[in-house]
C-alpha positions as CSV (number, residue, x, y, z in Angstrom):
1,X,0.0,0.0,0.0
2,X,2.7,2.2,0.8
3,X,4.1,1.5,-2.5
4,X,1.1,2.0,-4.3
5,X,0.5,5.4,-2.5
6,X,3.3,7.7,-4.0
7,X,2.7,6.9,-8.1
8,X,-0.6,8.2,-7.0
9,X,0.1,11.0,-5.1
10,X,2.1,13.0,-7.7
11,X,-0.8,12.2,-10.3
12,X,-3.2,14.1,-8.1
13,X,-0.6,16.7,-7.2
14,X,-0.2,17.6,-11.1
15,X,-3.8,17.5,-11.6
16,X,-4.3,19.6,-9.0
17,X,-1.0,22.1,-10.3
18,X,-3.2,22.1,-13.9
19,X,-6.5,22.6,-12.2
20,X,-5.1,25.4,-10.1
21,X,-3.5,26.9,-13.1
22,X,-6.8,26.7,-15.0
23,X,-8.9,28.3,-11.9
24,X,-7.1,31.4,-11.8
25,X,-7.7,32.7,-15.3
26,X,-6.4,35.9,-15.3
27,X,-2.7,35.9,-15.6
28,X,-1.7,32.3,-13.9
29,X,-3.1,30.1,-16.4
30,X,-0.6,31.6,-19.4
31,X,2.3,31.1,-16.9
32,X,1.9,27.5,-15.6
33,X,0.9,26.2,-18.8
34,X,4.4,27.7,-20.5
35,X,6.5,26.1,-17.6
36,X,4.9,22.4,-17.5
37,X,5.1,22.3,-21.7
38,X,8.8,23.4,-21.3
39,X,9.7,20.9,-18.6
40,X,8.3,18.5,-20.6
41,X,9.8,19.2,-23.8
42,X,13.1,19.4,-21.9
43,X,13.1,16.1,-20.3
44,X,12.0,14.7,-23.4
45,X,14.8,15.8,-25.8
46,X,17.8,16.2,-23.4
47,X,18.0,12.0,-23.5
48,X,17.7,11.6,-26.9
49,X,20.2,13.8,-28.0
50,X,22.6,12.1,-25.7
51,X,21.6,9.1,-27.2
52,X,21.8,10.8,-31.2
53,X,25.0,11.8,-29.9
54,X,26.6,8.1,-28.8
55,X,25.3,6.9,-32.2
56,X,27.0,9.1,-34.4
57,X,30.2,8.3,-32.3
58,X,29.9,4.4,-32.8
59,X,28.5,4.3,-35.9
60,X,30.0,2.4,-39.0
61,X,31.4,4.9,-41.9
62,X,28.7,6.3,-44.0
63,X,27.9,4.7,-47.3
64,X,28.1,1.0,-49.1
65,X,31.0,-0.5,-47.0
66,X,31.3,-3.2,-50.1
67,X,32.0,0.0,-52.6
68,X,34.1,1.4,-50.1
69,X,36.4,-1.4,-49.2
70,X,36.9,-1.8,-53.3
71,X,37.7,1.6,-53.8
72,X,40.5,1.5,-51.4
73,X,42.1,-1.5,-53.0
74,X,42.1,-0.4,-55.6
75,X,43.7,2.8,-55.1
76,X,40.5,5.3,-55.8
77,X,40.6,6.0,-52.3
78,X,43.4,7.1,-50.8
79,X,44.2,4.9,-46.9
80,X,42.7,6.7,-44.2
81,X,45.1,9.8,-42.5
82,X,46.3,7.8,-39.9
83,X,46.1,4.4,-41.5
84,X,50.3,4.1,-40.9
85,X,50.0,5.4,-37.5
86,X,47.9,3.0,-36.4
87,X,48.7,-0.2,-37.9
88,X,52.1,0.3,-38.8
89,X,52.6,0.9,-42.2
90,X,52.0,2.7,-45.3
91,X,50.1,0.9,-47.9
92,X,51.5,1.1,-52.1
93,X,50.5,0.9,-55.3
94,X,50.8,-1.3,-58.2
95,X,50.1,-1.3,-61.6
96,X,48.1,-4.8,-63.5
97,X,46.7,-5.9,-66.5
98,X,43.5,-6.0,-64.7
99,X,44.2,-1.8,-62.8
100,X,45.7,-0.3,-59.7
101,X,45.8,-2.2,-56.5
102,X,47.2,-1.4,-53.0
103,X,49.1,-3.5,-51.2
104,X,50.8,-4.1,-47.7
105,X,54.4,-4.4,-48.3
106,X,54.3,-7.4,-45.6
107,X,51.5,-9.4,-46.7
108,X,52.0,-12.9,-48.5
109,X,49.9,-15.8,-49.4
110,X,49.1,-18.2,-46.5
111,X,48.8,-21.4,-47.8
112,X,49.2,-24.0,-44.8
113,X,52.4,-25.6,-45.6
114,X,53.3,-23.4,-48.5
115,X,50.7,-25.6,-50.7
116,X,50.1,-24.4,-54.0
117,X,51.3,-21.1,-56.2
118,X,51.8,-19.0,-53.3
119,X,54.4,-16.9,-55.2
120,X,52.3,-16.8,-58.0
121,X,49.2,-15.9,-55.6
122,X,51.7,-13.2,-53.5
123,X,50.4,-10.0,-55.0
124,X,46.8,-10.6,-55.1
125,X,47.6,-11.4,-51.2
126,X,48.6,-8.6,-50.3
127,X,45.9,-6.8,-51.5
128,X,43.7,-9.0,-50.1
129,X,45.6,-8.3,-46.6
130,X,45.3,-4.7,-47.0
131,X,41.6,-5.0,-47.5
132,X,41.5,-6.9,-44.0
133,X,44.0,-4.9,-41.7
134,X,41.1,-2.0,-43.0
135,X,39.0,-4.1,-41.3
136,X,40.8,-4.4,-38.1
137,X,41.5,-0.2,-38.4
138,X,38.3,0.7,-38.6
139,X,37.1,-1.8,-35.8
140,X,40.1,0.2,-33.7
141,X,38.4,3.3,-34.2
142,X,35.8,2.2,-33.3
143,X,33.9,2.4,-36.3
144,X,34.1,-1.3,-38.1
145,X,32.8,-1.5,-41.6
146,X,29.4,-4.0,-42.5
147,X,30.2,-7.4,-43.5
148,X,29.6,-6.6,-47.1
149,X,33.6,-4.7,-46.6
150,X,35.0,-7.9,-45.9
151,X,33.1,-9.6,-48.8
152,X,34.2,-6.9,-51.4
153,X,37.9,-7.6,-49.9
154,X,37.0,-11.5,-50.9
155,X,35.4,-10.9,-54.2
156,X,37.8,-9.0,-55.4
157,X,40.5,-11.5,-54.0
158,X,38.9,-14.1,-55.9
159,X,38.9,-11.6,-59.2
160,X,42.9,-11.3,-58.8
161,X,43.1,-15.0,-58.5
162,X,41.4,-16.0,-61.9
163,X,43.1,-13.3,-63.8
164,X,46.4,-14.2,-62.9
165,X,45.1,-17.7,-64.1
166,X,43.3,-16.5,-67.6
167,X,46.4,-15.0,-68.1
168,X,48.3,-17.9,-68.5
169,X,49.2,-18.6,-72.3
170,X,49.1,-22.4,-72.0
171,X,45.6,-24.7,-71.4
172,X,47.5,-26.4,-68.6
173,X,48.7,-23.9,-67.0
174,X,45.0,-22.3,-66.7
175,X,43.4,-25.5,-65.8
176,X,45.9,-26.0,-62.8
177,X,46.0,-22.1,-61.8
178,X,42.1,-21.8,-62.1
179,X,41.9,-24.8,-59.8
180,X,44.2,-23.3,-57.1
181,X,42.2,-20.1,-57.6
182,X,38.9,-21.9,-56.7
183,X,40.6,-23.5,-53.9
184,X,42.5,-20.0,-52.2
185,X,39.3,-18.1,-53.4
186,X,37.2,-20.8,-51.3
187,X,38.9,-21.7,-48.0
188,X,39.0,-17.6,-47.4
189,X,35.3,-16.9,-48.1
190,X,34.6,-20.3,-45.8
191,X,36.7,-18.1,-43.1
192,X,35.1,-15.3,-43.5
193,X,31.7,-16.9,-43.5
194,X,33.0,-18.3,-39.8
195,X,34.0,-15.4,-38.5
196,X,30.6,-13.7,-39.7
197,X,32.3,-11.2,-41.7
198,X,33.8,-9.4,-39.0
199,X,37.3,-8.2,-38.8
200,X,39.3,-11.5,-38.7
């Protein structure tokens, strides 16, 4: 009962507040109405624009992550300001049949047990590398990029793959290289899928 009394007794205490300020009507009713309205709208907005506020902090960069994560592979984006500073080194270019592509200067292709065309593999690696220590930037800041980032990053791993074999002169050697492609292009989009596109 005791619990039940106080939600009560502020109900009936602003009831009574309007019906006082609607009694008097000659100059109190203009004043209390102006100051309960205002309260109100005060106690109203001053969460939610601490909340507004939070979300802009946390939020993901603006925009298709996928189209995003592309363009900076591929060198239409330049690496973010303090990309070096924060994960140690400075990204470059290179020039293929197939466009630009960015690279980190200490990625490879990680075959277990050195399986497979790695050298032949190494440059669309590091790209692909590139495209995940964006991942783990933004998710530094603070700000990690969708899933559909770390699938452009695989797509387009996949892309430098089969190109390298297509460009092979001889049926053989595109056979084999197409079938190491599917195999590399594979076993990372089955990681990615198990780390749910996160940042790996």
């Amino acid at each position: 009962m005791l619990v039940r009394n106080p939600p009560v007794s502020p109900r009936r205490a602003s009831t009574t507040s309007s019906e006082t300020s609607v009694s008097p009507a000659p100059g109190a009713t203009p004043a209390a109405k102006p100051a309960v309205s205002g309260l109100q709208v005060k106690d109203s907005f001053a969460p939610a624009t601490a909340l507004q506020r939070a979300a802009r902090v946390g939020e993901a960069p603006a925009g298709d992550h996928g189209k995003l994560m592309r363009e900076y592979l591929t060198g239409a984006r330049p690496p973010p300001a303090d990309f070096e500073q924060v994960m140690g080194y400075k990204p470059f270019s290179i020039q293929t049949k197939h466009g630009q592509r960015m690279q980190d200067p200490f990625g490879s292709a990680s075959a277990p047990g050195k399986i497979g065309p790695d050298k032949e593999f190494d440059p669309a690696a590091k790209t692909h590398d590139y495209g995940y220590d964006l991942l783990r930037y933004y998710d530094r800041k603070g700000t990690p990029l969708g899933g559909d980032a770390r699938k452009a990053a695989d797509a387009l791993f996949r892309e430098d793959l089969f190109h390298y074999a297509n460009d092979q002169k001889g049926f053989g050697d595109r056979l084999k290289y197409r079938t190491w492609a599917q195999i590399y292009a594979t076993a990372v989009e089955l990681n990615s899928r198990v780390q749910g596109y996160g940042p790996p």
